[in-house]
PyMOL Python script that loads the backbone (N, CA, C, O; Angstrom):
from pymol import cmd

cmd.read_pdbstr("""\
ATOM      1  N   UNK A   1     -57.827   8.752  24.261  1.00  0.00           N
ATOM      2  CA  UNK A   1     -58.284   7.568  24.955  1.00  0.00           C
ATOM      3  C   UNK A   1     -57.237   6.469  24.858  1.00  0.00           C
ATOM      4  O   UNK A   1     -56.339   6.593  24.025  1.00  0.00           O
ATOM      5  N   UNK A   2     -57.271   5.734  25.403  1.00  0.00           N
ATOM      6  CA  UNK A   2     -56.407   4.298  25.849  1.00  0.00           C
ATOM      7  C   UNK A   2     -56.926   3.129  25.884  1.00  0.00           C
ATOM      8  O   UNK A   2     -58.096   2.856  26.154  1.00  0.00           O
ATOM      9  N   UNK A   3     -56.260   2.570  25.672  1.00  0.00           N
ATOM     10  CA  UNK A   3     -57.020   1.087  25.819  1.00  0.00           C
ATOM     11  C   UNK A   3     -56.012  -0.063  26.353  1.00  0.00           C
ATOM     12  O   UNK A   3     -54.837   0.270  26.195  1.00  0.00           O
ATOM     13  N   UNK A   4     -56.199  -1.421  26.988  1.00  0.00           N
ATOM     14  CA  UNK A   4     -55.729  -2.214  27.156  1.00  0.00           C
ATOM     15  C   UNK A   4     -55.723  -3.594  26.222  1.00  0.00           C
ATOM     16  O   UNK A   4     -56.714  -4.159  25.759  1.00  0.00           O
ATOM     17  N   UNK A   5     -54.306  -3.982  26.073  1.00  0.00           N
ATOM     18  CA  UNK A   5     -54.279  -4.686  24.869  1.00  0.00           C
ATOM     19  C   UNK A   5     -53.251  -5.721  24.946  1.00  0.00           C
ATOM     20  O   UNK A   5     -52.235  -5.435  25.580  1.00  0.00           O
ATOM     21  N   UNK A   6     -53.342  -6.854  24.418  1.00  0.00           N
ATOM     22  CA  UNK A   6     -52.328  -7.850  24.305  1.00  0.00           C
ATOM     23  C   UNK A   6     -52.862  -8.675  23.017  1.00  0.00           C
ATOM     24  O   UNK A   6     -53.961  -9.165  22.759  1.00  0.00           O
ATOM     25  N   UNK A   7     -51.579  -8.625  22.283  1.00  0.00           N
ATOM     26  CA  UNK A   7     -51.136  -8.750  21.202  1.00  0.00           C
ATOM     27  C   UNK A   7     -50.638 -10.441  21.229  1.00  0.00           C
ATOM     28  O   UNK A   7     -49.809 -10.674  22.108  1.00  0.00           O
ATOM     29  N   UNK A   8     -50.958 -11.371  20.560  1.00  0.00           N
ATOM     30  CA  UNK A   8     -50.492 -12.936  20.460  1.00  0.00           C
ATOM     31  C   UNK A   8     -49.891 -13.265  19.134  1.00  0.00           C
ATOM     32  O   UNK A   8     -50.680 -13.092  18.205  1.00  0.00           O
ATOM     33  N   UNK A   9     -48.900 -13.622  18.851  1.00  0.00           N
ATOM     34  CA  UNK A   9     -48.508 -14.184  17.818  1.00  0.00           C
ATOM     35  C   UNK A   9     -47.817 -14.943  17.361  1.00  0.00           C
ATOM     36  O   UNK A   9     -46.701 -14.783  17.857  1.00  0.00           O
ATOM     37  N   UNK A  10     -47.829 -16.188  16.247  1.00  0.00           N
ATOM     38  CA  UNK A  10     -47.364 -16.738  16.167  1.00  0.00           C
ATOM     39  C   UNK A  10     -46.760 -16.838  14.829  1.00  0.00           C
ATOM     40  O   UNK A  10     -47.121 -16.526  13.694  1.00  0.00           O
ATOM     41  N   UNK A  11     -45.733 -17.372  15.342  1.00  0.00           N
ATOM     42  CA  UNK A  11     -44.453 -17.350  14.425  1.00  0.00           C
ATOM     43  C   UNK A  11     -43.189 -18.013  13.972  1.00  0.00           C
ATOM     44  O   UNK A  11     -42.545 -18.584  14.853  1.00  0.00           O
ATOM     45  N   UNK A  12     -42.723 -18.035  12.746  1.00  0.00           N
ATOM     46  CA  UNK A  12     -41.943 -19.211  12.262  1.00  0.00           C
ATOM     47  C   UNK A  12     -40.406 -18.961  13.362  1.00  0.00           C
ATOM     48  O   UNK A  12     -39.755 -17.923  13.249  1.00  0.00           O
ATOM     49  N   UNK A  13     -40.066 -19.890  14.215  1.00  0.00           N
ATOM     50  CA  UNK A  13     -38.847 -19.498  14.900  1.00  0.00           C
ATOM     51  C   UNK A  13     -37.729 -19.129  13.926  1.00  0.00           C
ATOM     52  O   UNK A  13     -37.347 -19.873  13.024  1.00  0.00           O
ATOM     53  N   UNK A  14     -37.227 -17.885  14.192  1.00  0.00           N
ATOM     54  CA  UNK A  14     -36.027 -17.163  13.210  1.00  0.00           C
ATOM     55  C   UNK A  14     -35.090 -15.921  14.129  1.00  0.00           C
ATOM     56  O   UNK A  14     -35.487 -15.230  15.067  1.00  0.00           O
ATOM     57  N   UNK A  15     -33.773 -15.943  13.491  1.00  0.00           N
ATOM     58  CA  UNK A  15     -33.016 -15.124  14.319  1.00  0.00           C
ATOM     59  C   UNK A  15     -33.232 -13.223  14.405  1.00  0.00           C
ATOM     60  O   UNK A  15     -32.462 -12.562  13.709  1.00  0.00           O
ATOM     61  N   UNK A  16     -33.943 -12.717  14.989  1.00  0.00           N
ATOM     62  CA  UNK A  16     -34.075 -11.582  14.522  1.00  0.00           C
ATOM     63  C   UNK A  16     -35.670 -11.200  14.645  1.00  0.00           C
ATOM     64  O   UNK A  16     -36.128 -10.079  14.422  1.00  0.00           O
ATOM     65  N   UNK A  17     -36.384 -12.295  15.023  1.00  0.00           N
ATOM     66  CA  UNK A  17     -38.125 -12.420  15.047  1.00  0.00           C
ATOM     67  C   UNK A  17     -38.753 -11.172  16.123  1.00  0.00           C
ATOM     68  O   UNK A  17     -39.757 -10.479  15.963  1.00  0.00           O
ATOM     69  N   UNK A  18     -37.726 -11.177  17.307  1.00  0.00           N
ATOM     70  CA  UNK A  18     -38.462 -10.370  18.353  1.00  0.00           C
ATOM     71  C   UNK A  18     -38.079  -9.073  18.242  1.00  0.00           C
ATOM     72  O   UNK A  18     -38.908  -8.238  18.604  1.00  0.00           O
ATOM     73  N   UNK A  19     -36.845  -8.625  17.759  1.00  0.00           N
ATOM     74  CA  UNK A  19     -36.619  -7.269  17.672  1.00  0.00           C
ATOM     75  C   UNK A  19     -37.403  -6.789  16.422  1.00  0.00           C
ATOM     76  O   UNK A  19     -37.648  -5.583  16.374  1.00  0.00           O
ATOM     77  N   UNK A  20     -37.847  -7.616  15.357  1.00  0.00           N
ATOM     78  CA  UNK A  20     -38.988  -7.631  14.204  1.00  0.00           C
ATOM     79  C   UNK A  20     -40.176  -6.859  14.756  1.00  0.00           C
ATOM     80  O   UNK A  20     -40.556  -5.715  14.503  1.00  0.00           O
ATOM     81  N   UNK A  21     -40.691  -7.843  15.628  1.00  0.00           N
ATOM     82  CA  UNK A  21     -42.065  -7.766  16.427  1.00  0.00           C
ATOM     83  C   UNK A  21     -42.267  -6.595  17.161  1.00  0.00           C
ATOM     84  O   UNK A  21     -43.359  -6.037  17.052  1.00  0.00           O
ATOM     85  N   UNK A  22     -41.071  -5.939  18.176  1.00  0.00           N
ATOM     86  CA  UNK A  22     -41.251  -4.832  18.970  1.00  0.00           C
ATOM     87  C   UNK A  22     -40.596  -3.781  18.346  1.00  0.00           C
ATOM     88  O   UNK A  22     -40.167  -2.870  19.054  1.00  0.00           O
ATOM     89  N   UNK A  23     -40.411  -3.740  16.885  1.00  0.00           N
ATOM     90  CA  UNK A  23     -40.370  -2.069  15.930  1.00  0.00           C
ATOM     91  C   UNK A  23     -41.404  -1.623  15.753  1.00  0.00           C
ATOM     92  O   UNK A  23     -41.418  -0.401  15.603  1.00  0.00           O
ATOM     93  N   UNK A  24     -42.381  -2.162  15.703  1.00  0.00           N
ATOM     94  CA  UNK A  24     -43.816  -1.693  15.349  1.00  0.00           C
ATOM     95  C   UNK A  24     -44.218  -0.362  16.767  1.00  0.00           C
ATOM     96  O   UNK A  24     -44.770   0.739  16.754  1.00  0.00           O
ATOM     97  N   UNK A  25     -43.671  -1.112  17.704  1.00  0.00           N
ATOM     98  CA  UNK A  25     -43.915  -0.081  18.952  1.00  0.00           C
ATOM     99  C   UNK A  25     -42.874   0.809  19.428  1.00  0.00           C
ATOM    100  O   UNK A  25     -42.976   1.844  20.086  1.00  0.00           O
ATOM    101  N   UNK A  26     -41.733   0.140  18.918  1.00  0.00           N
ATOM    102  CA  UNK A  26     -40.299   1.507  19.220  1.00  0.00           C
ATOM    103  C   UNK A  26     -40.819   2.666  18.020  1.00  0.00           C
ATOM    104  O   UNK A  26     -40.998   3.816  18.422  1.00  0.00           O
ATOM    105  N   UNK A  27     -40.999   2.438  16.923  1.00  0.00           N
ATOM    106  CA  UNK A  27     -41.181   3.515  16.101  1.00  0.00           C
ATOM    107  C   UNK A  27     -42.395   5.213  16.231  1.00  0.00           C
ATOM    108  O   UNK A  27     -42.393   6.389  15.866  1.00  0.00           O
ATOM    109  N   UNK A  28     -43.245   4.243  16.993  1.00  0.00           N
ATOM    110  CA  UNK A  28     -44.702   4.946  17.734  1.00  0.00           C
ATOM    111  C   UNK A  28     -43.695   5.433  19.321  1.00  0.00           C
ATOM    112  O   UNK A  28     -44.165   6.218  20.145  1.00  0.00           O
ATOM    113  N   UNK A  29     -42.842   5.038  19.415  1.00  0.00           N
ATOM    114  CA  UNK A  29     -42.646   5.583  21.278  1.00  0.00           C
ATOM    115  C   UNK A  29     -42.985   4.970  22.105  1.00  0.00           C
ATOM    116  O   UNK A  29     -42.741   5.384  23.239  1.00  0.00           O
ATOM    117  N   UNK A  30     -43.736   3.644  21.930  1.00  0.00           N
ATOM    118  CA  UNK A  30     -44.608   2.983  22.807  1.00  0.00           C
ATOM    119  C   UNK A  30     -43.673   1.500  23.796  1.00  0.00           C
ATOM    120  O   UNK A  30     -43.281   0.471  23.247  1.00  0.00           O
ATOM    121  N   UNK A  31     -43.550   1.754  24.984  1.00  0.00           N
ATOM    122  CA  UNK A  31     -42.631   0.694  25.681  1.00  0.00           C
ATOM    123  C   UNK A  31     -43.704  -0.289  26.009  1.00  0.00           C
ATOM    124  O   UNK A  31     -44.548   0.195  26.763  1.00  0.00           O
ATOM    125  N   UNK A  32     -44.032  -2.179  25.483  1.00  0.00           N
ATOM    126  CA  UNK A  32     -44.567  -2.713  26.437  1.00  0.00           C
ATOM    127  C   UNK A  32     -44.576  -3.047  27.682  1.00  0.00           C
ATOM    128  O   UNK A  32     -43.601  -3.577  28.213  1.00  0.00           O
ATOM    129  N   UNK A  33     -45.336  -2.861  28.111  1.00  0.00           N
ATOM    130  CA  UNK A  33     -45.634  -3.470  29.603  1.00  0.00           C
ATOM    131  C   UNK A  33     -44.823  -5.068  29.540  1.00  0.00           C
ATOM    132  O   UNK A  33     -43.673  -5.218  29.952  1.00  0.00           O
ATOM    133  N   UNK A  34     -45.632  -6.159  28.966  1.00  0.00           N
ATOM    134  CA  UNK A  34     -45.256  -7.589  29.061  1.00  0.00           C
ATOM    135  C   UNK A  34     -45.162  -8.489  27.750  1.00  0.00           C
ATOM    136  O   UNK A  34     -46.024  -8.882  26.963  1.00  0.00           O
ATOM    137  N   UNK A  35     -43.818  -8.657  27.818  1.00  0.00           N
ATOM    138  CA  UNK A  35     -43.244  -9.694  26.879  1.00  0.00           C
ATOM    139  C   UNK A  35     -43.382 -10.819  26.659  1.00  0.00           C
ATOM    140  O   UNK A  35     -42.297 -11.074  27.180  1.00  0.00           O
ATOM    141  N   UNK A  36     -43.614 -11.458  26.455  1.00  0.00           N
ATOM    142  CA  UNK A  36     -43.407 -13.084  26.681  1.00  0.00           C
ATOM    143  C   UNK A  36     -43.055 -14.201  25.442  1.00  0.00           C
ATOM    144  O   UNK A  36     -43.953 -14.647  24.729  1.00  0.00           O
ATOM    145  N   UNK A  37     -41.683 -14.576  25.289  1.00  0.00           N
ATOM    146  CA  UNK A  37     -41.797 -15.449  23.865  1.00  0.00           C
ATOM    147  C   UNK A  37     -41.518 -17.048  24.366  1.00  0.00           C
ATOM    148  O   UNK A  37     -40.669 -17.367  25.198  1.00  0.00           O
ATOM    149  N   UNK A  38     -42.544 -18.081  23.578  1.00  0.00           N
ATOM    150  CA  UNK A  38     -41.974 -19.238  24.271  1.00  0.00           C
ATOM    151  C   UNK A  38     -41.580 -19.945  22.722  1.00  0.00           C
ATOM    152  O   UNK A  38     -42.142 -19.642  21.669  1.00  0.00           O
ATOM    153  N   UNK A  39     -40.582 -20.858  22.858  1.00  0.00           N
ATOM    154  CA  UNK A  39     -40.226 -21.406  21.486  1.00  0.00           C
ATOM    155  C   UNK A  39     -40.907 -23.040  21.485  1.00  0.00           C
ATOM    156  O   UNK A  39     -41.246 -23.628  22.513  1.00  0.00           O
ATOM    157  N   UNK A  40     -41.003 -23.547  20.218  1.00  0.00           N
ATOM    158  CA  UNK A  40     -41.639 -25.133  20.409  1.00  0.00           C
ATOM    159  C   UNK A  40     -41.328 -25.062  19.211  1.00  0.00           C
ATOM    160  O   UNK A  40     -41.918 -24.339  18.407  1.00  0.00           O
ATOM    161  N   UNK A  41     -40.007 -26.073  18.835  1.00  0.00           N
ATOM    162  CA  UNK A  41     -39.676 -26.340  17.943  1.00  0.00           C
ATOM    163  C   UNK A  41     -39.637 -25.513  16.806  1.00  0.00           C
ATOM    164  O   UNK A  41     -38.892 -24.560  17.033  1.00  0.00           O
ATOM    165  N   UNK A  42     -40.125 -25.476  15.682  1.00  0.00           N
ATOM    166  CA  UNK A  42     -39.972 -24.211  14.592  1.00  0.00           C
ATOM    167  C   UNK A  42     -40.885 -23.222  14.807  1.00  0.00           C
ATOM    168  O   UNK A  42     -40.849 -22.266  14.032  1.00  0.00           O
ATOM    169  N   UNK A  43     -41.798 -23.232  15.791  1.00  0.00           N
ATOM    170  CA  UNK A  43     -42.754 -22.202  15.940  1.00  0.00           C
ATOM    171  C   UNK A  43     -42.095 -21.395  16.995  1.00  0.00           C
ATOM    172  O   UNK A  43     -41.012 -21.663  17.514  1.00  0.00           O
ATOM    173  N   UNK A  44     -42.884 -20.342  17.271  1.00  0.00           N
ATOM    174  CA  UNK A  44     -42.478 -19.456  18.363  1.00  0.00           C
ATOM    175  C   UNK A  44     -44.227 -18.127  18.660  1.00  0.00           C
ATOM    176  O   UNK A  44     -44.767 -17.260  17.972  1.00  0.00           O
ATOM    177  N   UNK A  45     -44.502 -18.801  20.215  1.00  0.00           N
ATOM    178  CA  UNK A  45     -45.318 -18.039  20.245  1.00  0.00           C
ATOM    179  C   UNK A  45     -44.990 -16.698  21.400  1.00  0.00           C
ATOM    180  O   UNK A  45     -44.391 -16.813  22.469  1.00  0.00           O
ATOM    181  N   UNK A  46     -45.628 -15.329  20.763  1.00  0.00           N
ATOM    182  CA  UNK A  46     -45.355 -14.273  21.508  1.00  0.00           C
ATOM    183  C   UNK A  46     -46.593 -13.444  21.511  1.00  0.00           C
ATOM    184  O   UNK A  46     -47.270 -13.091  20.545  1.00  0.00           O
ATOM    185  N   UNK A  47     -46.877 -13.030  23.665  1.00  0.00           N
ATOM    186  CA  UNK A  47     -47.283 -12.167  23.757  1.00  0.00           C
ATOM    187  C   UNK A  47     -46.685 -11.092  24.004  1.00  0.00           C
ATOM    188  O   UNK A  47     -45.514 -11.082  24.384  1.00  0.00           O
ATOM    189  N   UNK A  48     -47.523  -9.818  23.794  1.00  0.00           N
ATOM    190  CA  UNK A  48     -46.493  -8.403  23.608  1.00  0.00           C
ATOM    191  C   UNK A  48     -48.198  -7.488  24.737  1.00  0.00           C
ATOM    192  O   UNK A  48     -49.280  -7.166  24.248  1.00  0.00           O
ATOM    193  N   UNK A  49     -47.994  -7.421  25.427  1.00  0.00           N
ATOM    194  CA  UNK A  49     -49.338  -6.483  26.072  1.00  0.00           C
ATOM    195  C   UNK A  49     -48.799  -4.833  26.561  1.00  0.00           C
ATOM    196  O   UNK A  49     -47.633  -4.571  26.854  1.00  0.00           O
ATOM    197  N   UNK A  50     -49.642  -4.099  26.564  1.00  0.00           N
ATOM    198  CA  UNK A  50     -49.559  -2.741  27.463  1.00  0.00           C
ATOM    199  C   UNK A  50     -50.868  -2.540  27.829  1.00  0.00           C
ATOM    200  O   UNK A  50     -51.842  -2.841  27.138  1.00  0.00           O
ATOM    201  N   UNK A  51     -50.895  -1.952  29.079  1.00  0.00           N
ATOM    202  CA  UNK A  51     -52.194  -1.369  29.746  1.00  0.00           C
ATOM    203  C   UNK A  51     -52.745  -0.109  29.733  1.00  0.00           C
ATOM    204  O   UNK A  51     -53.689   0.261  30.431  1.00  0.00           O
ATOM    205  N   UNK A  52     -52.040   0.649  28.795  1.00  0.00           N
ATOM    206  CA  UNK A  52     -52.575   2.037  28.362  1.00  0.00           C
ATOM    207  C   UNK A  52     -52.119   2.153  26.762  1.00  0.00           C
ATOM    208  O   UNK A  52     -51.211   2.966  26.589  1.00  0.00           O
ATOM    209  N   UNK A  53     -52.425   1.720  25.995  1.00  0.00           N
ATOM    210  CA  UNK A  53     -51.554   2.268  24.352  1.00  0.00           C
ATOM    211  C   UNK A  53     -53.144   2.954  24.104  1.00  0.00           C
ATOM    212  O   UNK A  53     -54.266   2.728  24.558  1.00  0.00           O
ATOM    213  N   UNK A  54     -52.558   3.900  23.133  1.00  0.00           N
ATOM    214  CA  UNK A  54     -53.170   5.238  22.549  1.00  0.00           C
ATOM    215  C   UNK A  54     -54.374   4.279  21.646  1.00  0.00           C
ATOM    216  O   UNK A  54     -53.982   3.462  20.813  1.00  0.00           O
ATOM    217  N   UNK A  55     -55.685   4.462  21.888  1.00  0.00           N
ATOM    218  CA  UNK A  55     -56.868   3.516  20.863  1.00  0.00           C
ATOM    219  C   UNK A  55     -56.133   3.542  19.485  1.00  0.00           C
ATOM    220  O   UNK A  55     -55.807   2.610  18.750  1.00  0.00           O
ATOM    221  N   UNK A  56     -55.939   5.158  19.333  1.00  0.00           N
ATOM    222  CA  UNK A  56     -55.661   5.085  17.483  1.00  0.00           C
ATOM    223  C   UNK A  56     -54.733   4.475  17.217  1.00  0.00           C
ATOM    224  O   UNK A  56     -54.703   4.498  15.986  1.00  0.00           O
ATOM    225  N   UNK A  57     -53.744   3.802  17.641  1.00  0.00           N
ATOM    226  CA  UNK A  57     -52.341   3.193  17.537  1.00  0.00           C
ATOM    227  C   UNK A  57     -52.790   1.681  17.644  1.00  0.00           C
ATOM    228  O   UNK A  57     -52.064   0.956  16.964  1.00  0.00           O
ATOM    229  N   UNK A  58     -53.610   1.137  18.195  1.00  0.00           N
ATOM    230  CA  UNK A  58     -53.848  -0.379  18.010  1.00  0.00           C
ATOM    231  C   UNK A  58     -54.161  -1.061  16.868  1.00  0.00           C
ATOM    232  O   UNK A  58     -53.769  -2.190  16.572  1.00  0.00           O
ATOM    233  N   UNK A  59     -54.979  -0.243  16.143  1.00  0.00           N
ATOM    234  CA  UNK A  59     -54.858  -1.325  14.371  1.00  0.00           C
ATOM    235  C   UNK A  59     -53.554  -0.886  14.331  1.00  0.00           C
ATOM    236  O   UNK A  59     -52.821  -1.875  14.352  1.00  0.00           O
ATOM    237  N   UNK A  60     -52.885   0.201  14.280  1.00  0.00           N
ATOM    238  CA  UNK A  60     -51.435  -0.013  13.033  1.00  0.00           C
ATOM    239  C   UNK A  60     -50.541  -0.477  13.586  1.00  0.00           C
ATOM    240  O   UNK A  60     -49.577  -0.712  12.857  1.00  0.00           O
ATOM    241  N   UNK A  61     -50.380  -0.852  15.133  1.00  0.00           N
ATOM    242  CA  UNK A  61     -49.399  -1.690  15.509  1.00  0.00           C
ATOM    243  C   UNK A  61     -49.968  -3.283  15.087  1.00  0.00           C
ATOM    244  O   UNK A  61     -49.238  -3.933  14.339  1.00  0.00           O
ATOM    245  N   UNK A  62     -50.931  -3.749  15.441  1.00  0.00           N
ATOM    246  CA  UNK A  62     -51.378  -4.930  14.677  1.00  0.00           C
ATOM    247  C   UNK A  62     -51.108  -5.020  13.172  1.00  0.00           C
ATOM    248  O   UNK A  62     -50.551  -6.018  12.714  1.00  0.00           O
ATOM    249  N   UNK A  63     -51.481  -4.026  12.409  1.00  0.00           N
ATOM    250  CA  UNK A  63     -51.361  -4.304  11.130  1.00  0.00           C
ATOM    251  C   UNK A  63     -49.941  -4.422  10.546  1.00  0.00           C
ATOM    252  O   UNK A  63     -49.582  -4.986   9.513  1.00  0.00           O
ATOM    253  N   UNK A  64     -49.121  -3.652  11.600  1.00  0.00           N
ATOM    254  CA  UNK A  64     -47.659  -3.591  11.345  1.00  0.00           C
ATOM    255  C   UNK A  64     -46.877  -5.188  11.797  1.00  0.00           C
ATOM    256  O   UNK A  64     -45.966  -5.763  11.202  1.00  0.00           O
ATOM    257  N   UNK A  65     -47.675  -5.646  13.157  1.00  0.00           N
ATOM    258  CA  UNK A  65     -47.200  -7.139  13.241  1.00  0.00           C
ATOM    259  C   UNK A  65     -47.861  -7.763  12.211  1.00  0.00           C
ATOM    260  O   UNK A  65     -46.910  -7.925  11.446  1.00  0.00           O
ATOM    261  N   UNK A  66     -48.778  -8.212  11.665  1.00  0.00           N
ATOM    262  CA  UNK A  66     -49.264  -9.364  10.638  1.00  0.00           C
ATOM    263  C   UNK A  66     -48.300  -9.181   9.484  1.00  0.00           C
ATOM    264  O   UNK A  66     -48.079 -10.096   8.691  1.00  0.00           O
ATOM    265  N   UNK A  67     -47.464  -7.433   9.357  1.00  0.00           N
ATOM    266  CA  UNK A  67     -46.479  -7.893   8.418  1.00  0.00           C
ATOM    267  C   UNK A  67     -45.449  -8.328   8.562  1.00  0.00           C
ATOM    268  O   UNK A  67     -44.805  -8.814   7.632  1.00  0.00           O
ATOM    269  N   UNK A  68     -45.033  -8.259   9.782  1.00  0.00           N
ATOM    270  CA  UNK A  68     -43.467  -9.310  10.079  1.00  0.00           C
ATOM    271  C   UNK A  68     -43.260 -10.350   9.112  1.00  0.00           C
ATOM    272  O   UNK A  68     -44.277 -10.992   8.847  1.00  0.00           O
ATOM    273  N   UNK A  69     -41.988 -10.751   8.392  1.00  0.00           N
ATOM    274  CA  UNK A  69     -41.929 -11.808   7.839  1.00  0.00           C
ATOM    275  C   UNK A  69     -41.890 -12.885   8.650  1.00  0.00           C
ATOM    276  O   UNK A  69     -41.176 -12.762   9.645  1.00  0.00           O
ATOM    277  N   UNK A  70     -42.662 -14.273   8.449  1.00  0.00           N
ATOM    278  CA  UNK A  70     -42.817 -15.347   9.494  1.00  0.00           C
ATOM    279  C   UNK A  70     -43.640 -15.678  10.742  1.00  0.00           C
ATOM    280  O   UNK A  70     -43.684 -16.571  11.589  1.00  0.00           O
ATOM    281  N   UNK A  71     -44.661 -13.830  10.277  1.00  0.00           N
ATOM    282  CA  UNK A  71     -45.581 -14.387  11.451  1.00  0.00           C
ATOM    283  C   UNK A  71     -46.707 -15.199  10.972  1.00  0.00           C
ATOM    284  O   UNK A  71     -47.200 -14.663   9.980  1.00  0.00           O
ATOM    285  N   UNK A  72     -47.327 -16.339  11.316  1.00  0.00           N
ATOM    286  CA  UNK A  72     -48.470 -16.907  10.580  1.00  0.00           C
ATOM    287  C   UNK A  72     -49.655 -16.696  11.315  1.00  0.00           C
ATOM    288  O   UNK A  72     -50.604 -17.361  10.899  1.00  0.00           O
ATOM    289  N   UNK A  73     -49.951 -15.762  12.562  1.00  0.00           N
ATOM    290  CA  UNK A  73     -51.314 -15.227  12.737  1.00  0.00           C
ATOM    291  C   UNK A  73     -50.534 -14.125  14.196  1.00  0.00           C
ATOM    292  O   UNK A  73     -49.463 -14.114  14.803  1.00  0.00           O
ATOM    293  N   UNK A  74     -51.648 -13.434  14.219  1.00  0.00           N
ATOM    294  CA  UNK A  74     -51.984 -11.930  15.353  1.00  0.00           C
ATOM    295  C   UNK A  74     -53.458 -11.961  15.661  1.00  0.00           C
ATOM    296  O   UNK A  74     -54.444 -11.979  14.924  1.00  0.00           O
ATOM    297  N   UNK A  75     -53.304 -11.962  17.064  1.00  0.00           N
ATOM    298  CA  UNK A  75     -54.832 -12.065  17.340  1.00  0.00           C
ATOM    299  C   UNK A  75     -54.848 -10.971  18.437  1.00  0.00           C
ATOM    300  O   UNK A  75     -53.888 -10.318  18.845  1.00  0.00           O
ATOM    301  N   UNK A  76     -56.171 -10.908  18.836  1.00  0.00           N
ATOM    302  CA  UNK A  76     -55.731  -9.552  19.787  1.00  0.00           C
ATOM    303  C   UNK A  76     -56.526  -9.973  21.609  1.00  0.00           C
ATOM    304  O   UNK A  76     -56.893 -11.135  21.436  1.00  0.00           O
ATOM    305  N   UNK A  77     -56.724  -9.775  22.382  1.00  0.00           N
ATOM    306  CA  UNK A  77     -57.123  -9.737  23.704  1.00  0.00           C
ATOM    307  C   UNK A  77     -57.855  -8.569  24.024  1.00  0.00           C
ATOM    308  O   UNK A  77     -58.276  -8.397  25.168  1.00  0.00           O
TER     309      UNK A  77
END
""", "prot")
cmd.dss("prot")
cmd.show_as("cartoon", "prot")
cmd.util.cbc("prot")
cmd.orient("prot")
């Protein structure tokens, strides 16, 4: 089964933050659909969505972003 999903997070702006964020899904095989990072001063917020990821793969890609160093929340859609 599949599911549709977008991923929000926010995060301390740092060099190295987004290629951080999208290992969680290179490691699984998984290409997102839609990126989006906007910066505001030391923060940095990013959505990461796909319209088909595998159900069983959505906690551990979440659980794998909340461990990024510098993210201070993951919420899901």
């Amino acid at each position: 089964m599949f599911a549709a999903v977008r991923f929000r997070v926010d995060a301390d702006a740092s060099p190295g933050l987004l290629p951080r964020l999208l290992q969680p899904f290179a490691r699984r095989d998984l290409v997102p659909d839609h990126l989006q990072a906007v910066r505001s001063d030391d923060s940095v917020s990013v959505a990461i969505a796909m319209g088909a990821m595998p159900q069983e793969m959505v906690h551990l890609v979440e659980g794998n972003l909340r461990q990024v160093i510098g993210v201070r929340a993951v919420t899901r859609d």
